[in-house]
Backbone as JSON, one array per atom type, in Angstrom:
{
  "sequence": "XXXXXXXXXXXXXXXXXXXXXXXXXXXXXXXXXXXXXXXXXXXXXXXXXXXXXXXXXXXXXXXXXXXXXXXXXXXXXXXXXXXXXXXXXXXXXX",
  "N": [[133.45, 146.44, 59.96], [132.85, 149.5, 60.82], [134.61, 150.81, 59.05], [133.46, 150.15, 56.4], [130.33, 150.61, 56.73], [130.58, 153.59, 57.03], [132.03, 153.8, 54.85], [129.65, 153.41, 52.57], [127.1, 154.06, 53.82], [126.56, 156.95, 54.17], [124.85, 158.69, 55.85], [125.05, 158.32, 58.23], [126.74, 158.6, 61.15], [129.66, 158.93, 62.52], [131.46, 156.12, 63.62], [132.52, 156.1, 67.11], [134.79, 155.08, 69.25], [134.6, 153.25, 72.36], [136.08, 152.45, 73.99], [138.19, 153.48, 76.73], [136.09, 155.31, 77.69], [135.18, 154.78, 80.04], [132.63, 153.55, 79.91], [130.91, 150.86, 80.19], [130.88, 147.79, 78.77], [129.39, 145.04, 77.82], [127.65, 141.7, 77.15], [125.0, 139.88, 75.43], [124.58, 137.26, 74.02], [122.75, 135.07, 71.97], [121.81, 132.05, 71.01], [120.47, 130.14, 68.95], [119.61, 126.87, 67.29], [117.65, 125.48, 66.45], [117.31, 122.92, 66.94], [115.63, 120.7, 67.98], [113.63, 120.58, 66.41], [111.01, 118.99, 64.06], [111.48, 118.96, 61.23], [114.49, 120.39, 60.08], [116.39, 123.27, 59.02], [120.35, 122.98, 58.41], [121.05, 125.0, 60.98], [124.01, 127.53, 62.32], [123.94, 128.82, 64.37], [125.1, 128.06, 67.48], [127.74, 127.67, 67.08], [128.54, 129.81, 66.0], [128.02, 131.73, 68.28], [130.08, 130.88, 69.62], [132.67, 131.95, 68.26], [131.76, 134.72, 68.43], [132.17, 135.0, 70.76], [134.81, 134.28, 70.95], [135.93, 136.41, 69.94], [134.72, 138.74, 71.46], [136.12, 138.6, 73.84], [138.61, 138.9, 72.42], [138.46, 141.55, 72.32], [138.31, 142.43, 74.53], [136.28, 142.58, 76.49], [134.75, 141.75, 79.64], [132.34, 140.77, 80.58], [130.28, 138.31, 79.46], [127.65, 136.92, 78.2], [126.0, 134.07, 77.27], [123.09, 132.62, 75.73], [121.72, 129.4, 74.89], [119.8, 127.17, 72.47], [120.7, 124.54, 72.83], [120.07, 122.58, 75.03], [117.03, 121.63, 74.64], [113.81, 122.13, 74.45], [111.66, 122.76, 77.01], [113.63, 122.17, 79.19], [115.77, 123.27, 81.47], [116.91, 127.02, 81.6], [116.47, 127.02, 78.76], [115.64, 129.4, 76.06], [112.91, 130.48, 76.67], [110.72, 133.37, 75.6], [110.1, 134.67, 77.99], [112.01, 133.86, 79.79], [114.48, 134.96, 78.12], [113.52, 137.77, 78.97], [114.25, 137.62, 81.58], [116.32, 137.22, 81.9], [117.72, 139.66, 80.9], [116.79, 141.18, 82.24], [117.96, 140.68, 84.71], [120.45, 140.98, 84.21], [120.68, 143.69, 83.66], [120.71, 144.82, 86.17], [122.77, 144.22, 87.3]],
  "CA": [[132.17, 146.9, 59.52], [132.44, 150.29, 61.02], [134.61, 151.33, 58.03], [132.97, 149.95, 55.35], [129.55, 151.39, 56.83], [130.95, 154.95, 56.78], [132.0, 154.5, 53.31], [128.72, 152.58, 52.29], [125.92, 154.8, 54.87], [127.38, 158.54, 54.32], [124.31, 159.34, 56.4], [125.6, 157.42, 59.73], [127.69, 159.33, 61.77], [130.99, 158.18, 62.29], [131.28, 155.43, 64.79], [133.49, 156.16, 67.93], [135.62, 153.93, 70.2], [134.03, 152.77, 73.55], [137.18, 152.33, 75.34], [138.38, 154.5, 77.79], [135.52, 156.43, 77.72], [133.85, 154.92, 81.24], [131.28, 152.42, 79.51], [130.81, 149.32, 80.22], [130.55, 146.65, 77.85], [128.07, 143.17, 78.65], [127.13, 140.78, 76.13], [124.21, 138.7, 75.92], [124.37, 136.1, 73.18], [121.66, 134.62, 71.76], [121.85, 131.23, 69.74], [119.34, 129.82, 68.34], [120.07, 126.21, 66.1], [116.47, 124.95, 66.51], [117.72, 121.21, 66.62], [114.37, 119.73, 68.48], [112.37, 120.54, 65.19], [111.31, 117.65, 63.53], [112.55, 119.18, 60.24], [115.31, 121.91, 60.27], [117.73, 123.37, 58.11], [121.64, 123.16, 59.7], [122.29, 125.72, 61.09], [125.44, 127.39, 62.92], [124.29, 129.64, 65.56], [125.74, 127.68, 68.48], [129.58, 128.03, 66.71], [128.53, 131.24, 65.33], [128.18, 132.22, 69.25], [131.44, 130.55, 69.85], [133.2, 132.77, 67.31], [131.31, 135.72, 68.55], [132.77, 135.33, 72.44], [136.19, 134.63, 71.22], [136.2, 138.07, 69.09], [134.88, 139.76, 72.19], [137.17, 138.28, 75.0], [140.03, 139.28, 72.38], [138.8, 142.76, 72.45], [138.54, 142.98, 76.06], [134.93, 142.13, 77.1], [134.53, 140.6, 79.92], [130.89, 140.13, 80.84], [129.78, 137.72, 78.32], [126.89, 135.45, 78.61], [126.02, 132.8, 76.23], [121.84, 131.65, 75.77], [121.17, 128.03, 73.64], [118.74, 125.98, 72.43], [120.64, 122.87, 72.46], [119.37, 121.54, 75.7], [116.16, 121.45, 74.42], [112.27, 122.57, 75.05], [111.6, 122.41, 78.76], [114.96, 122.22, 80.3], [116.3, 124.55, 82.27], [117.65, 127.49, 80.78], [116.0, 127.19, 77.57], [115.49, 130.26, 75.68], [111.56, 131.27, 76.18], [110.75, 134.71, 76.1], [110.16, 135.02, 79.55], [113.81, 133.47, 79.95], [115.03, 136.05, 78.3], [113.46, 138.91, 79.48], [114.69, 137.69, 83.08], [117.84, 137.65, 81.93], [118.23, 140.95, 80.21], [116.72, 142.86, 83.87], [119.26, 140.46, 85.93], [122.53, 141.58, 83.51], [120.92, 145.45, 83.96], [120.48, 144.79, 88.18], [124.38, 144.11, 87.95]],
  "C": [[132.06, 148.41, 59.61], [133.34, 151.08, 59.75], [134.3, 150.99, 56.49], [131.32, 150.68, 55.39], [129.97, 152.8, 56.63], [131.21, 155.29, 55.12], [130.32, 154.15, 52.27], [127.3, 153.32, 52.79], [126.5, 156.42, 55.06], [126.21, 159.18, 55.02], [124.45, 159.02, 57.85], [126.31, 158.17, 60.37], [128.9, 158.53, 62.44], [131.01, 157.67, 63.33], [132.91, 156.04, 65.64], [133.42, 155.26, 68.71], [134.89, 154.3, 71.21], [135.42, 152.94, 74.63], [138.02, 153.68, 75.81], [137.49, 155.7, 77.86], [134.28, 156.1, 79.09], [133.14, 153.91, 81.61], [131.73, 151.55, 80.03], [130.39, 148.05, 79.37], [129.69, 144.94, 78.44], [127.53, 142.91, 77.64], [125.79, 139.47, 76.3], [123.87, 138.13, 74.1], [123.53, 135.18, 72.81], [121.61, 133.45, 70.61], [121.07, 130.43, 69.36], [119.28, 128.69, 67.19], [118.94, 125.83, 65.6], [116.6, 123.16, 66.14], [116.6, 120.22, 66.6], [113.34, 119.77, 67.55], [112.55, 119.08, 64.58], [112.24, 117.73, 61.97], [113.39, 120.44, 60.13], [115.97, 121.84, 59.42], [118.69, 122.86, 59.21], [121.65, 123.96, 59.77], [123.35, 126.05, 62.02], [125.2, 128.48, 63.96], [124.93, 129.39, 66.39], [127.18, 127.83, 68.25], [129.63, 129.58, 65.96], [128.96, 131.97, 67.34], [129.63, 132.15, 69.78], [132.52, 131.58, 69.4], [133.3, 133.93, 67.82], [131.89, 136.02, 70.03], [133.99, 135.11, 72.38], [136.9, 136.15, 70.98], [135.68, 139.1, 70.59], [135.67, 139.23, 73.19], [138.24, 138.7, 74.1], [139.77, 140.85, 72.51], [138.6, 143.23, 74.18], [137.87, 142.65, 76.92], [134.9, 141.23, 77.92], [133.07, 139.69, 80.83], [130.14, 139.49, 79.94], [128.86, 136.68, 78.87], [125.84, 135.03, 77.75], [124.17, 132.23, 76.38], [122.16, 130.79, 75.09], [120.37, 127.48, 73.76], [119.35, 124.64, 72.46], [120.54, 121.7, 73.52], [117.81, 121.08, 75.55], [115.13, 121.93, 74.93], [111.58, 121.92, 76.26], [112.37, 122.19, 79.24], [115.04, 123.55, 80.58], [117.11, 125.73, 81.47], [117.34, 127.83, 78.82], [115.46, 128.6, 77.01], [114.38, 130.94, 75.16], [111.94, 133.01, 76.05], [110.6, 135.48, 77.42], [111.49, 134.92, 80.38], [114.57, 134.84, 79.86], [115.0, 137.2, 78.79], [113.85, 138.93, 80.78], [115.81, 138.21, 82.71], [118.4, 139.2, 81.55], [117.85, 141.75, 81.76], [117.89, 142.22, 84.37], [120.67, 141.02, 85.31], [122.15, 142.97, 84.0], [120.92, 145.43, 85.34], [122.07, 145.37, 88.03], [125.11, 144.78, 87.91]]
}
C-alpha cells in the first residue's frame, strides 16, 4: 500500500520503516461479524483478523491482541465500548 499511496497521494509524505528505529509496535484487532443479528449479511471479519495476525507475526509483531463478537452479547469479553476503551488504556499501562 505504502507504494502505491506515494504514487496515488503525491501529497503524503513518504512513509518510513519502523524498525530499528526504537518503536514499539502493539496491535489491537478489532472484528466485528455481527452473527447474533437476527438478519445479517456474511461477513469475514473474524478470518479477516486471522489473516491480519498472521501478516503481522510474519513481520515481526509481537504484541497482538485479537477482540470478537462471536461469543456473543453479554459474555465476557464482548466488544462494548466500554470493553474497548479498557482495553486500549490496559495495552497503553504496558
Amino acid at each position: 500500500m505504502g507504494s502505491a499511496c506515494s504514487l496515488y497521494c503525491p501529497h503524503e509524505p513518504e512513509l518510513v520503516p519502523f524498525q530499528d528505529t526504537g518503536g514499539e509496535v502493539r496491535m489491537l484487532i478489532i472484528a466485528l461479524d455481527y452473527m447474533y443479528r437476527e438478519r445479517h449479511e456474511q461477513l469475514t471479519a473474524t478470518s479477516d483478523a486471522s489473516v491480519m495476525v498472521a501478516l503481522a507475526e510474519r513481520a515481526g509483531v509481537t504484541d497482538i491482541n485479537v477482540v470478537t463478537d462471536t461469543k456473543g452479547i453479554g459474555r465476557a469479553g464482548f466488544p462494548t465500548r466500554k470493553e474497548l476503551i479498557a482495553k486500549i488504556k490496559e495495552d497503553l499501562q504496558e
